[in-house]
C-alpha positions in Angstrom: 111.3 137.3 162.8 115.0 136.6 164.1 117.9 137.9 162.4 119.3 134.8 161.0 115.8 134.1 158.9 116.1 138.0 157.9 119.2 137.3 156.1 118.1 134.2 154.3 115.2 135.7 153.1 116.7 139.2 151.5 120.8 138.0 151.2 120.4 136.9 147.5 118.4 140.3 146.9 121.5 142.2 148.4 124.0 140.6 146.8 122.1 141.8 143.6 121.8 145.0 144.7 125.6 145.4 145.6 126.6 144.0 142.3 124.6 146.5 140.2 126.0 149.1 142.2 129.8 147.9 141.9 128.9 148.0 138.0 127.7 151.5 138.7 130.7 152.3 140.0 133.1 150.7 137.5 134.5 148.4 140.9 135.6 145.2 139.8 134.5 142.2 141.5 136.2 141.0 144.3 138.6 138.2 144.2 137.1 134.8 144.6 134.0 136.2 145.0 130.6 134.2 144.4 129.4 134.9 140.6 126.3 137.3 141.4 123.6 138.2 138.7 123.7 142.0 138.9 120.2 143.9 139.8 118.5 145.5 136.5 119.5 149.0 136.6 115.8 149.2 136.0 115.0 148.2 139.4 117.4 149.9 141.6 115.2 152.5 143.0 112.6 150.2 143.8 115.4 147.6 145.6 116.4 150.9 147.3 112.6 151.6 148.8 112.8 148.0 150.1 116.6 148.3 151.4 115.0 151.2 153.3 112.6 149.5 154.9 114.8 146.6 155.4 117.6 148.9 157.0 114.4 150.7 159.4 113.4 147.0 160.5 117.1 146.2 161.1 117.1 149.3 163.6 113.9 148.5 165.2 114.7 144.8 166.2 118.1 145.8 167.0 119.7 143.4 165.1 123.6 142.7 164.8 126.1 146.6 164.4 127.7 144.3 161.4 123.9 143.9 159.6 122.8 147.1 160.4 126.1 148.5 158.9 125.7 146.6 156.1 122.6 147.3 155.2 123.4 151.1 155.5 126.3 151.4 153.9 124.0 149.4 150.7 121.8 152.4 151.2 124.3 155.3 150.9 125.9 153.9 147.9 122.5 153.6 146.2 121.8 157.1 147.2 124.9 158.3 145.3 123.8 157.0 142.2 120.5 157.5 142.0 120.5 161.4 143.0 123.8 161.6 140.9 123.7 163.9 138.2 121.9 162.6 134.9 123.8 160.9 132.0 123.6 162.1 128.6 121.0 160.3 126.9 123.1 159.7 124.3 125.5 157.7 126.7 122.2 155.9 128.2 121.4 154.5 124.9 124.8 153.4 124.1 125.0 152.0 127.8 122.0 149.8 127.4 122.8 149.0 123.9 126.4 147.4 124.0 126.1 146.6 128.1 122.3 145.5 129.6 120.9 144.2 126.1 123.1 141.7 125.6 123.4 141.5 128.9 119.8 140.3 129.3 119.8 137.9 126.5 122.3 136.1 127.8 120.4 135.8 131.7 117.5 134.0 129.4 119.4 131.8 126.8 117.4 129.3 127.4 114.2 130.9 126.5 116.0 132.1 123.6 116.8 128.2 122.3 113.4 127.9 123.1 112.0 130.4 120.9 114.5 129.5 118.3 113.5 126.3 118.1 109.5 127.5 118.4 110.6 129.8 114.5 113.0 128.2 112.9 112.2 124.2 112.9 108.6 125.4 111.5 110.6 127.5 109.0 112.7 124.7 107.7 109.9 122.2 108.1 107.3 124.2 106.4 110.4 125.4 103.6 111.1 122.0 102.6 107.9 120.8 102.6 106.4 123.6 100.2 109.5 123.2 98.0 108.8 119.3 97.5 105.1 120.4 96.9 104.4 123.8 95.9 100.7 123.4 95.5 100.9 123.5 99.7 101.7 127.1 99.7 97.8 127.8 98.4 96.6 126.5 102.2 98.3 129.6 103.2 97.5 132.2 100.8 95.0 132.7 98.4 95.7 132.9 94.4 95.9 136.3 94.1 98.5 136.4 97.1 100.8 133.8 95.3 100.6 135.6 92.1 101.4 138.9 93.8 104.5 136.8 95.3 105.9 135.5 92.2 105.7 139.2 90.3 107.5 140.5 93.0 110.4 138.1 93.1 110.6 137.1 89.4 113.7 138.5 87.6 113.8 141.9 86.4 111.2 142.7 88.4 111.6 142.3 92.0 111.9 145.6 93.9 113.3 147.4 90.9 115.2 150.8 90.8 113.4 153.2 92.9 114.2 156.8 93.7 115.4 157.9 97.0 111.6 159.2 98.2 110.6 155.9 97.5 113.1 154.0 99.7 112.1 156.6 102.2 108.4 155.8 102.4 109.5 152.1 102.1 111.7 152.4 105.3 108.7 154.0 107.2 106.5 151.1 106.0 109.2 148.5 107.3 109.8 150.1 110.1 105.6 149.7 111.2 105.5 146.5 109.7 108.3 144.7 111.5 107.9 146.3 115.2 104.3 145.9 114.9 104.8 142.2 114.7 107.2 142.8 117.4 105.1 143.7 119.9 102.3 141.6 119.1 104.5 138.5 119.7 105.5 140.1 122.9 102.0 141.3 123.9 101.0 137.7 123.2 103.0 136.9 126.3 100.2 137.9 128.8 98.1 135.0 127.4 100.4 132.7 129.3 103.0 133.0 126.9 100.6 130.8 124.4 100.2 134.1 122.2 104.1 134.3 122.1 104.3 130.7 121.3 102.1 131.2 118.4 103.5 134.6 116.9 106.7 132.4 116.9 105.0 129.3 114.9 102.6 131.1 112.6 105.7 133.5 111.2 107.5 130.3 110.9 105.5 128.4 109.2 104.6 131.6 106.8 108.1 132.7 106.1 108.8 128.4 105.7 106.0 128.5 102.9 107.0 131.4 101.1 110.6 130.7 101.0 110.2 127.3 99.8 107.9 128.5 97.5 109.9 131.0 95.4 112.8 128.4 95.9 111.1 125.7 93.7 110.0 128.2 91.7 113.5 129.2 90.6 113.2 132.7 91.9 116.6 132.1 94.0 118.4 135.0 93.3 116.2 137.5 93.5 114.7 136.7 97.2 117.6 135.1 98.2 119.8 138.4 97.5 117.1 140.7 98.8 116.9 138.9 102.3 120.3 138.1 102.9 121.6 141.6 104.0 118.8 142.1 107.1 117.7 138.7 107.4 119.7 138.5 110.6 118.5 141.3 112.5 114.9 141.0 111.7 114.6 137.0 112.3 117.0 137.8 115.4 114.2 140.2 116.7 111.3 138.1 116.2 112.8 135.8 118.4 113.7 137.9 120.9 110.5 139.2 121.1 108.9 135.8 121.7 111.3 135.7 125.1 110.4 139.1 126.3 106.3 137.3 125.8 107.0 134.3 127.0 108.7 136.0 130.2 105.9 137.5 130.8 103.4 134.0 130.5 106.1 132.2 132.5 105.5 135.0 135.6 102.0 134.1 135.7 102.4 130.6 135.5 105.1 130.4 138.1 104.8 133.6 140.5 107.3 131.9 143.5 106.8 133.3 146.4 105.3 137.0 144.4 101.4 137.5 144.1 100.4 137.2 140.1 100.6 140.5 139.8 103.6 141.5 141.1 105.2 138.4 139.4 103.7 140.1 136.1 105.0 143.6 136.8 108.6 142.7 137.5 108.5 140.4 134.3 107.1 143.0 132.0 109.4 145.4 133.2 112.7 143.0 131.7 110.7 142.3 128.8 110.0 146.4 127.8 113.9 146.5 128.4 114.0 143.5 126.0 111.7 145.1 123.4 113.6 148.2 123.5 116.6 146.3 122.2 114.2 144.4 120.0 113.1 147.8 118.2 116.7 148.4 117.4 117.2 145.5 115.8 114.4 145.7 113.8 115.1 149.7 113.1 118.3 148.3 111.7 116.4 145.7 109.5 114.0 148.1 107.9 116.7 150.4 107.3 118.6 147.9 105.3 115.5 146.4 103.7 115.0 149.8 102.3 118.1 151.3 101.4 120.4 148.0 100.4 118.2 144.7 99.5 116.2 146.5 96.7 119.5 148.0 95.1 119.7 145.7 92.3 122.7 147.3 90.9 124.5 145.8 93.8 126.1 142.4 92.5 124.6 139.4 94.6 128.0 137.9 95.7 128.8 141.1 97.6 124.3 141.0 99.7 126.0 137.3 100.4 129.0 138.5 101.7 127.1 141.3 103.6 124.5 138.7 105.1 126.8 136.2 105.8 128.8 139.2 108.1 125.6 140.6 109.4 125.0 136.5 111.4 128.3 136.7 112.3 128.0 140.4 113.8 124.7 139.3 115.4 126.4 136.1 117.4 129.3 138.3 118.1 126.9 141.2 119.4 124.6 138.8 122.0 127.2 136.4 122.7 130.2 139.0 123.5 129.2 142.3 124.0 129.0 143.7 127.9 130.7 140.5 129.3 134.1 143.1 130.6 130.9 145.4 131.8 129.6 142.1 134.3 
């Protein structure tokens, strides 16, 4: 191969690679510089394996000082920040979370809009259609289900005062509840994201039913007060675990130029960096559903005031956070 095909074929990949690494640094961009997606951190010692090679190939076809130099140079300031001395995990976690998270929601917004739309128009369909005809919420659950439902929610009884062990064992319960589902909307992904696309549908659809349900029932405040405060982050996740599944069934559909496999393995690798954020999110969910939406000594204007916040921090969070970071 001649030089000038070399180039076209790896330039995008090094301009990746160069921009993770400027990030690394803390270099700011140059000025009028292209707009470069950086390289997953994720990734950079694999890209540096291939730089390698690239760089040995360079050498071997003795192809242009100026690519050679390049390429070198690329490879020398990866070295320095892979061998570098550790971070603090601490500082790792906080890294990823308010830096490559966000970061990575934003590079698939429009799988996100797509996964919204796969939830939440099921979840307002199927709401108002239960609530214009409750008898419809009995094609999804049984009797004993629906009765279970309304004792739950109906005043003075729904998740009444409970002590603090209580709350804790509730918290654990949430916690494997709500990443479970998680990951089997993201695990659905290797199905050709159809699994995904389900998960998203089906907990649409239920969450629709129920919620229109105790709405024409009149149990309003008591579900509607117990949701608000985590609503955001657990809904938030759900969806966010559809993308990191249907990454996954979009690689196997459409590979490029990658065999299936590798296509696969380079997709599932974003989407466990996705799902990692995902937990969080639905860490923080459990943790309020335990410890602040059953507190019923808690006046209900104040959950609204705390849900309404808790959609606005959320927007904020994927929309702002790490953009001076890129």
């Amino acid at each position: 191969m001649k030089q000038r095909p070399f180039e076209d074929r790896y330039t995008a990949g090094w301009q990746a690679f160069a921009a993770q690494l400027d990030h690394l640094e803390r270099q700011p961009p140059p000025k009028n510089a292209l707009r470069v997606t950086p390289l997953p951190v994720v990734e950079l010692p694999a890209a540096y394996r291939q730089l390698c090679q690239q760089l040995a190939i360079a050498r071997s076809r003795r192809y242009s000082g100026s690519l050679v130099a390049r390429l070198n140079q690329l490879a020398l300031r990866a070295y320095q920040q892979i061998y570098r001395a550790p971070q603090r995990r601490w500082q790792v976690v906080l890294d990823f979370l308010t830096t490559d998270f966000p970061q990575r929601v934003r590079a698939d917004a429009r799988l996100f809009w797509l996964c919204a739309a796969l939830f939440y128009l099921p979840l307002l369909g199927m709401g108002w259609a239960v609530y214009q005809a409750p008898e419809l919420i009995y094609s999804l659950l049984s009797p004993e289900s629906v009765a279970d439902l309304e004792a739950m929610y109906s005043p003075g009884k729904a998740a009444g005062d409970r002590d603090a062990s209580t709350d804790l064992a509730m918290f654990g319960y949430y916690i494997h509840n709500n990443i479970g589902l998680g990951f089997r909307t993201f695990a659905g992904g290797v199905l050709l994201g159809i699994g995904s696309a389900f998960m998203l549908l089906l907990n649409g659809v239920f969450i629709g039913a129920v919620s229109g349900y105790l709405t024409a029932q009149g149990f309003i405040e008591t579900f509607y007060t117990f949701i608000a405060g985590h609503g955001a982050f657990e809904l938030t996740g759900i969806v966010l675990a559809g993308v990191a599944g249907l990454k996954m069934g979009w690689a196997i559909l459409a590979p490029g130029r990658l065999r299936r496999a590798e296509s696969l393995r380079q997709a599932a690798t974003g989407g466990v960096r996705l799902i990692l954020g995902v937990v969080a999110l639905l860490v923080l969910a459990a943790f309020i559903e335990a410890f602040w939406s059953s507190n019923q000594a808690i006046p209900a204007g104040i959950k609204y005031a705390v849900g309404a916040s808790g959609w606005l921090l959320i927007i904020l969070y994927l929309t702002r956070a790490g953009r001076r970071a890129s």
